[in-house]
C-alpha positions in Angstrom: 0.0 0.0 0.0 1.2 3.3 -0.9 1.5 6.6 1.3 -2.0 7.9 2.0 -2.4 12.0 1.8 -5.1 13.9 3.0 -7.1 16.5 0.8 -10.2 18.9 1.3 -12.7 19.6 -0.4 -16.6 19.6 -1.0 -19.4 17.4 -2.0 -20.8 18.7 -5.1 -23.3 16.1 -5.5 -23.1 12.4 -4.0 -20.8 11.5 -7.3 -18.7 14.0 -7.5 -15.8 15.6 -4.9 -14.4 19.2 -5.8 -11.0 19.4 -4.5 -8.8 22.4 -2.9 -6.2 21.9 -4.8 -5.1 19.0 -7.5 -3.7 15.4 -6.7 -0.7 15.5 -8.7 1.5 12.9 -6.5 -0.9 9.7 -7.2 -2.0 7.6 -10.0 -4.0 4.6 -10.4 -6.9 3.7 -8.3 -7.6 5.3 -4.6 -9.2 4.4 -1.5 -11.5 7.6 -0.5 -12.9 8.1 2.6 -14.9 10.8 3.3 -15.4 13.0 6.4 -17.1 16.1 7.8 -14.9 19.5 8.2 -14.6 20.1 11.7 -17.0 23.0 12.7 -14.8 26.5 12.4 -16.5 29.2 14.9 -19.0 29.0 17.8 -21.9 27.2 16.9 -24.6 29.3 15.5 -27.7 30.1 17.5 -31.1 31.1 16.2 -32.3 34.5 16.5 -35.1 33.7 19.2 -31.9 32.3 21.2 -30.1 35.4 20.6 -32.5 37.6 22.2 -33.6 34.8 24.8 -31.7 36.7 27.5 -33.5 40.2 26.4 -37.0 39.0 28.1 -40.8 39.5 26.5 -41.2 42.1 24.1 -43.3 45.2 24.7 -46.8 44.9 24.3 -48.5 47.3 21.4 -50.3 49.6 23.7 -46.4 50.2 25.6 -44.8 51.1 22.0 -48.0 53.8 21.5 -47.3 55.0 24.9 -43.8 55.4 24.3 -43.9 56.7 21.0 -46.8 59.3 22.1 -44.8 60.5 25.3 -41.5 60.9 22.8 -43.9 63.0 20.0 -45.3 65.1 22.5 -42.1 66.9 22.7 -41.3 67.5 19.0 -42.1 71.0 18.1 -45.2 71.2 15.7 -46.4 73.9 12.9 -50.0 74.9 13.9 -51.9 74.5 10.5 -55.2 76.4 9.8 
C-alpha cells in the first residue's frame, strides 16, 4: 500500500468531490474516505436564542405610549 495523503474539499453532489487543490502525486486507483470538516467558529444560534436573555417584548399599547410621550415633545407647525 502506498502513502496515504489527505485533501479537502466539497461534495458537489453524491458523485462527485471538488478538491482544494489537485492530486498531482498519485496515479491509479484510490481508497477515498470521506469525512465532515470540523466546525470553524462557535456554533450558530437562532435569532429567538439570541435575544432569549432580552425577556418578553413590549406589548402594542407600551410602544403607542412610548412613542406618544416621545412625540409630545417635537415642536409642531399649527396649521389652519
Amino acid at each position: 500500500m502506498g502513502k496515504a495523503i489527505t485533501v479537502t474539499g466539497k461534495l458537489a453532489d453524491p458523485r462527485h468531490v471538488e478538491l482544494d487543490e489537485p492530486v498531482t502525486e498519485m496515479t491509479g486507483p484510490v481508497e477515498v474516505v470521506l469525512r465532515p470538516a470540523p466546525a470553524n467558529g462557535p456554533a450558530r444560534r437562532s435569532i429567538l436564542g439570541l435575544c432569549a436573555d432580552l425577556g418578553p417584548a413590549p406589548s402594542a399599547e407600551e410602544i403607542d405610549d412610548t412613542r406618544r410621550e416621545m412625540w409630545s415633545k417635537f415642536p409642531r407647525d399649527d396649521v389652519a
